[in-house]
C-alpha positions as CSV (number, residue, x, y, z in Angstrom):
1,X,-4.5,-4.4,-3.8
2,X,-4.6,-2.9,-0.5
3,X,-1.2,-3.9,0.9
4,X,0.1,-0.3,0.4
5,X,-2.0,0.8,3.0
6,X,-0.7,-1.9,5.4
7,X,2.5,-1.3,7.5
8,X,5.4,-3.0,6.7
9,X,6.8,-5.2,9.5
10,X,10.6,-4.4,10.3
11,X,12.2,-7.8,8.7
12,X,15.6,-6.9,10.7
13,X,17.2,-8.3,13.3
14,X,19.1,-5.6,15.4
15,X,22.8,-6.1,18.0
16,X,21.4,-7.1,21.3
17,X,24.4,-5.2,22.8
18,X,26.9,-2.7,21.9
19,X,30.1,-3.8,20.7
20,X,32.1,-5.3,17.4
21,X,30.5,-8.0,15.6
22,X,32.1,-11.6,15.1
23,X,30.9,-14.0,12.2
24,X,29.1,-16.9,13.8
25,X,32.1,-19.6,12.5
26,X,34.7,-18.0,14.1
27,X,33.0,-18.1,17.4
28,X,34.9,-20.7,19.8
29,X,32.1,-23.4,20.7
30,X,32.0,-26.2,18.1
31,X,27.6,-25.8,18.7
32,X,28.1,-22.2,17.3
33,X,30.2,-22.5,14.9
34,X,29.3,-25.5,13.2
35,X,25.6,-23.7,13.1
36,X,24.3,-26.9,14.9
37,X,21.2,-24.6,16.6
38,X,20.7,-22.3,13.7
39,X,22.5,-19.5,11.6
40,X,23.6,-16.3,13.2
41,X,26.0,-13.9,14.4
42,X,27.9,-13.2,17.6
43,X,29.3,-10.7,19.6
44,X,32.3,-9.4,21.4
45,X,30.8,-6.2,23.8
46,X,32.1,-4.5,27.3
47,X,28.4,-3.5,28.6
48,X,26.6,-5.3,31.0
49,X,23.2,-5.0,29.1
50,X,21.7,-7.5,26.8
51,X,18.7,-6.0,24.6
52,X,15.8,-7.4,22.8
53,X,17.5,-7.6,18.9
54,X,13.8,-7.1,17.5
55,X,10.5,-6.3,18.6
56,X,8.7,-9.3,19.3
57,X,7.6,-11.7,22.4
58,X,10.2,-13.0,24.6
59,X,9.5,-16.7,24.2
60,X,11.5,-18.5,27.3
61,X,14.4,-16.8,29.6
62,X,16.7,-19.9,30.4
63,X,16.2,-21.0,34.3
64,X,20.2,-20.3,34.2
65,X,19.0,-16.6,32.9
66,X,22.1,-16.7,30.7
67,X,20.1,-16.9,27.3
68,X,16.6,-15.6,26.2
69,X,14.4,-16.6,23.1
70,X,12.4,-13.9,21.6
71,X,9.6,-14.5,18.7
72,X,9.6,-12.1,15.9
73,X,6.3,-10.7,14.1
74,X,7.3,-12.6,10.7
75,X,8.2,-15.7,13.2
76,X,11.6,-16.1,13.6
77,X,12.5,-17.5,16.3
78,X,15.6,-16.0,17.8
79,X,17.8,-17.4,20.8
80,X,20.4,-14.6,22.5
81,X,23.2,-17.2,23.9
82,X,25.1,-14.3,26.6
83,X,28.6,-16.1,27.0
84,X,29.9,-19.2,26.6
85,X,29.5,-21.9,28.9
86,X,27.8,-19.5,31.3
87,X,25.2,-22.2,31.8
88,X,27.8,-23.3,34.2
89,X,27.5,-20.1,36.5
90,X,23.8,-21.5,37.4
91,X,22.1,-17.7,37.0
92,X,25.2,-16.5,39.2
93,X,26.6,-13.1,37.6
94,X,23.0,-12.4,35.6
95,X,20.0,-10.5,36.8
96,X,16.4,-11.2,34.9
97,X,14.8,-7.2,34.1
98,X,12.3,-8.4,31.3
99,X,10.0,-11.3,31.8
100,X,9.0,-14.1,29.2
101,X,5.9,-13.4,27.7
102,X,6.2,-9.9,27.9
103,X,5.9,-8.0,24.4
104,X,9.1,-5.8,23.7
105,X,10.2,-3.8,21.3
106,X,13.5,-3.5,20.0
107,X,16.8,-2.3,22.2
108,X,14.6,-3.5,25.2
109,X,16.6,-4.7,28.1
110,X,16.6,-8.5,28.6
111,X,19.3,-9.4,31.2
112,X,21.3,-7.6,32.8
113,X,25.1,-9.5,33.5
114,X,27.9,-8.8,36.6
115,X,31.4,-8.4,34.7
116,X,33.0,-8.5,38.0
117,X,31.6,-11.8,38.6
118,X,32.3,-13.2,34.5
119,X,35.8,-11.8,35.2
120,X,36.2,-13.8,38.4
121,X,35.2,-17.0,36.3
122,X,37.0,-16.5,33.6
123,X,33.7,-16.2,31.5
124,X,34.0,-15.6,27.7
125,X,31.7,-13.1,26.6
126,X,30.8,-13.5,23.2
127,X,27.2,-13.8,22.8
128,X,26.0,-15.8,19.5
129,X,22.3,-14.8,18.0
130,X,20.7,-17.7,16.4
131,X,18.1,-17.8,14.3
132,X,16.5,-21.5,15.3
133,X,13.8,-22.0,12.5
134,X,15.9,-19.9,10.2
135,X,15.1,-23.1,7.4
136,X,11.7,-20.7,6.4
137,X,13.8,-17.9,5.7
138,X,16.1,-15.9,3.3
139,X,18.5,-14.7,5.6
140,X,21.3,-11.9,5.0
141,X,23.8,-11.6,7.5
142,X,26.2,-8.6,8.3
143,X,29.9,-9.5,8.2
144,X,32.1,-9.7,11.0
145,X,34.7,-7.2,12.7
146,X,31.8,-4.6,12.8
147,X,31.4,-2.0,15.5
148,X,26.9,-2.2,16.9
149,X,25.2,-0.3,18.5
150,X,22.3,-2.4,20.4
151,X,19.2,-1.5,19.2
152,X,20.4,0.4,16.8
153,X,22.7,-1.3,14.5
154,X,20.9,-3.8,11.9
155,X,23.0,-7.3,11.8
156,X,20.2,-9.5,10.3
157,X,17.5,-8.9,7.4
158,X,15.1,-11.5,6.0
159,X,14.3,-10.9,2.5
């Protein structure tokens, strides 16, 4: 009866950087694309800053800092995969700014990345966003060839 009076919890997941949009099947890596880790979306961007896509708690930042998990309010559980094959470069090329286990809100920078360095190891850039445990949930996903704003731009909403 109440519930009116409660506030409603943002159910959307946000670009964790700025840039065009890429559907998740199109994304070259066979573990993407085949959605073996979860459905999602990727994305193609030319900054050097990769954002919180929700707010939320950041769950685990790789040892290799080239992806992050973050825990939504609702409980998704979201994984920010910067690159492809970056695990390779070892944490060379990306620079930790937000702890895990720190509380963010959304457009929050996570990790900051080198281009000169990505560039110099012929790094590709697109960076999926998986939902891991999306089984509980009624996901809708934006399309692909879209132009986000991190932070800003919704990609994701669970109905």
């Amino acid at each position: 009866m109440f519930d009116m009076f409660k506030k409603k919890k943002d159910n959307d997941l946000y670009a964790p950087v700025t840039g065009e949009t890429i559907k998740l099947e199109d994304v070259p890596d066979k573990m993407f694309a085949d959605k073996l880790m979860g459905d999602g979306i990727a994305f193609k961007f030319d900054g050097n800053i990769v954002c919180a896509p929700c707010d939320g708690e950041i769950s685990m930042i790789a040892n290799t800092l080239h992806a992050f998990g973050i825990t939504a309010a609702n409980g998704a559980e979201i994984l920010v995969h910067i690159g492809l094959d970056t695990v390779e470069l070892n944490g060379h090329g990306f620079k930790e700014i937000t702890k895990a286990g720190k509380k963010v809100k959304k457009g929050t920078p996570i990790i900051e990345i080198d281009r000169d360095i990505m560039k110099q190891n012929n790094v590709n850039l697109i960076t999926p966003m998986i939902i891991t445990n999306g089984d509980g949930f009624n996901i809708d996903i934006e399309k692909g060839n879209t132009q986000v704003i991190a932070g800003e731009s919704r990609v994701i909403n669970f109905k």
